[in-house]
C-alpha positions as CSV (number, residue, x, y, z in Angstrom):
1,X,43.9,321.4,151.8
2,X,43.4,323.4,155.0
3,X,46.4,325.6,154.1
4,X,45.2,326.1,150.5
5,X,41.6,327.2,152.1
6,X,43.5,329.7,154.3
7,X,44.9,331.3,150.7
8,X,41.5,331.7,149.1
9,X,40.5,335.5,150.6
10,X,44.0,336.4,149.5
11,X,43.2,335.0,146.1
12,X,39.8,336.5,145.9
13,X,41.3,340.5,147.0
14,X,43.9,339.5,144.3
15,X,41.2,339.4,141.4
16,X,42.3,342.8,139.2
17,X,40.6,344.6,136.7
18,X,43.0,344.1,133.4
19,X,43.7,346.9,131.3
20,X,43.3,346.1,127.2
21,X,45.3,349.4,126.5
22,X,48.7,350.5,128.2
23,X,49.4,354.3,128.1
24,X,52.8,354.7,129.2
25,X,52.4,358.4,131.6
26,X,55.0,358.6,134.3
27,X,53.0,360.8,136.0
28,X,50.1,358.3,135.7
29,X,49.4,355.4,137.7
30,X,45.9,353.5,136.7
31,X,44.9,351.4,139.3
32,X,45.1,348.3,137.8
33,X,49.2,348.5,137.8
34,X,51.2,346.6,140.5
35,X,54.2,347.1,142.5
36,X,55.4,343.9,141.7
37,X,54.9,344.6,137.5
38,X,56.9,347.8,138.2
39,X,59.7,346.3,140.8
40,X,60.5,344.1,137.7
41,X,60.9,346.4,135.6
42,X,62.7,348.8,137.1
43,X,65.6,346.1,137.9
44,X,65.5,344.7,134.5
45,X,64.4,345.4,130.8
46,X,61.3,343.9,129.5
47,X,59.3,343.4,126.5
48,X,56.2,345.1,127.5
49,X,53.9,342.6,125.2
50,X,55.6,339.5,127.0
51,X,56.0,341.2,130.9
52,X,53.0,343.6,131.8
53,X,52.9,346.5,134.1
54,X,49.7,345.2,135.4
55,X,48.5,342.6,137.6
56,X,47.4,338.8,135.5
57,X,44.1,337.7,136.8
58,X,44.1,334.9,139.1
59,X,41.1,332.6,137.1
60,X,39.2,330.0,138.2
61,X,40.9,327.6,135.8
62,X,44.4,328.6,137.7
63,X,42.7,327.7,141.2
64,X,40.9,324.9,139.4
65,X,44.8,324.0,138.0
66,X,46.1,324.2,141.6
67,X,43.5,322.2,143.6
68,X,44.1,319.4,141.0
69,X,47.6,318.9,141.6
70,X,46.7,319.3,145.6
71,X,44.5,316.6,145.5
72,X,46.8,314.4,143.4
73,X,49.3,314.7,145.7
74,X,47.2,314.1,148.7
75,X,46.1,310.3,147.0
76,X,49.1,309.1,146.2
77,X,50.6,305.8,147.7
78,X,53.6,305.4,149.4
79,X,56.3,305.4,147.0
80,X,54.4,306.6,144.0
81,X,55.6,309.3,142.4
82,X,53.6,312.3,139.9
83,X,56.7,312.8,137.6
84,X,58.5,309.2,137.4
85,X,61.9,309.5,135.1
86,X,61.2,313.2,134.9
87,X,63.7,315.5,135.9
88,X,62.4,318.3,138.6
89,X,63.5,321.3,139.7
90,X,61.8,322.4,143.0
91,X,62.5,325.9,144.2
92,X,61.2,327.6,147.6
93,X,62.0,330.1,149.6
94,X,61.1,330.9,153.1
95,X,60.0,334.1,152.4
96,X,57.2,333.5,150.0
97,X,54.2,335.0,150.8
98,X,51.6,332.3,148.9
99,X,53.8,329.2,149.5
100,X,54.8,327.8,152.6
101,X,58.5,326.1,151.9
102,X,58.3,323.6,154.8
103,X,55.0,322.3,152.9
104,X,57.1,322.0,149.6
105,X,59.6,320.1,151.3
106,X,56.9,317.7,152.2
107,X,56.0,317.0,148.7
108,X,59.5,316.6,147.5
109,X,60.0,312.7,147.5
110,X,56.3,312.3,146.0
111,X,57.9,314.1,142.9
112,X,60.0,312.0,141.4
113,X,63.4,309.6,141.6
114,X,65.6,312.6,140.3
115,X,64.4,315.8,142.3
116,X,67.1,318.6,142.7
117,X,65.7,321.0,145.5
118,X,67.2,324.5,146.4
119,X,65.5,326.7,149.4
120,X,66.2,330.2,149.4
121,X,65.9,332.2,152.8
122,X,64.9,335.7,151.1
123,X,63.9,335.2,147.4
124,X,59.9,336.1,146.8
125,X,57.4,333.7,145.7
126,X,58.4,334.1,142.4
127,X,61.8,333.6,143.3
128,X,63.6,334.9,139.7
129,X,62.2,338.0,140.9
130,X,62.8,339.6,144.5
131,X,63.8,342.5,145.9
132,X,67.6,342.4,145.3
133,X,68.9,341.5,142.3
134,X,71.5,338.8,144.3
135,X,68.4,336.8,145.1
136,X,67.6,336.7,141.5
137,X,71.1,335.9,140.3
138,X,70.8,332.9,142.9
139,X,68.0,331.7,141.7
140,X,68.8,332.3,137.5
141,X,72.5,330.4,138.0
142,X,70.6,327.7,140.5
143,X,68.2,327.0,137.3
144,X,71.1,327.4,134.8
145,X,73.0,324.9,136.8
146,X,70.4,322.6,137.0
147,X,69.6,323.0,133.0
148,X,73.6,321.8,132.5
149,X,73.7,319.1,134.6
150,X,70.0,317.8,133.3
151,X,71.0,317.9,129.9
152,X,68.1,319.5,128.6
């Protein structure tokens, strides 16, 4: 919980004002646009009604969302598991910025009997996209893999 608490400023200067309209200027920047929308798609080609420019509010329902799970976690007894017979995929990276990998690690075995964990050491928080397209190629064919071998 502590750690969560420490993300809520960063949450709260995250809060963006969302555009209804998109006018596509390249000399134009509005300020609700983020570096992240346009990292992904100058690397890769999106539909622009399924992969905005600009930033996606962080609501209270997401942060409501998110301290539910924390607190589910937190009351579980040894041994119990959140997803029993469910196949999960956990992903981290120890260069997320939101995240902290070593924390996800701790929550692994509460999961669930058939967990298949990968750590990254340089993919972002969303780790499909980083920087450098080999970190997302890393983590598509880890996912892929990991699809196959699930069956699903």
């Amino acid at each position: 919980t502590e750690h969560f608490l420490e993300k809520i400023p960063k949450l709260l200067l995250a809060l963006p004002f969302v555009p209804t309209t998109l006018n596509v200027d390249p000399g134009f920047k509005p300020d609700g646009w983020s570096a992240y929308g346009l990292l992904k798609h100058a690397d890769y080609e999106f539909d622009l009604r399924t992969a905005p420019l600009y930033q996606v509010p962080v609501t209270a329902g997401f942060v409501q969302g998110a301290s539910k799970v924390h607190t589910k976690l937190e009351a579980l007894k040894p041994g119990q598991l959140v997803y029993p017979g469910w196949p999960v995929l956990l992903l981290s990276s120890d260069a997320d910025d939101v995240l902290d990998a070593d924390e996800i690690e701790l929550v692994r075995s509460s999961l669930s009997a058939n967990v298949t964990a990968t750590r990254f050491a340089a993919n972002a928080h969303d780790v499909f996209t980083s920087d450098s397209a080999e970190n997302n190629d890393a983590a598509l064919g880890v996912f892929g893999a990991w699809l196959n071998a699930s069956g699903l």
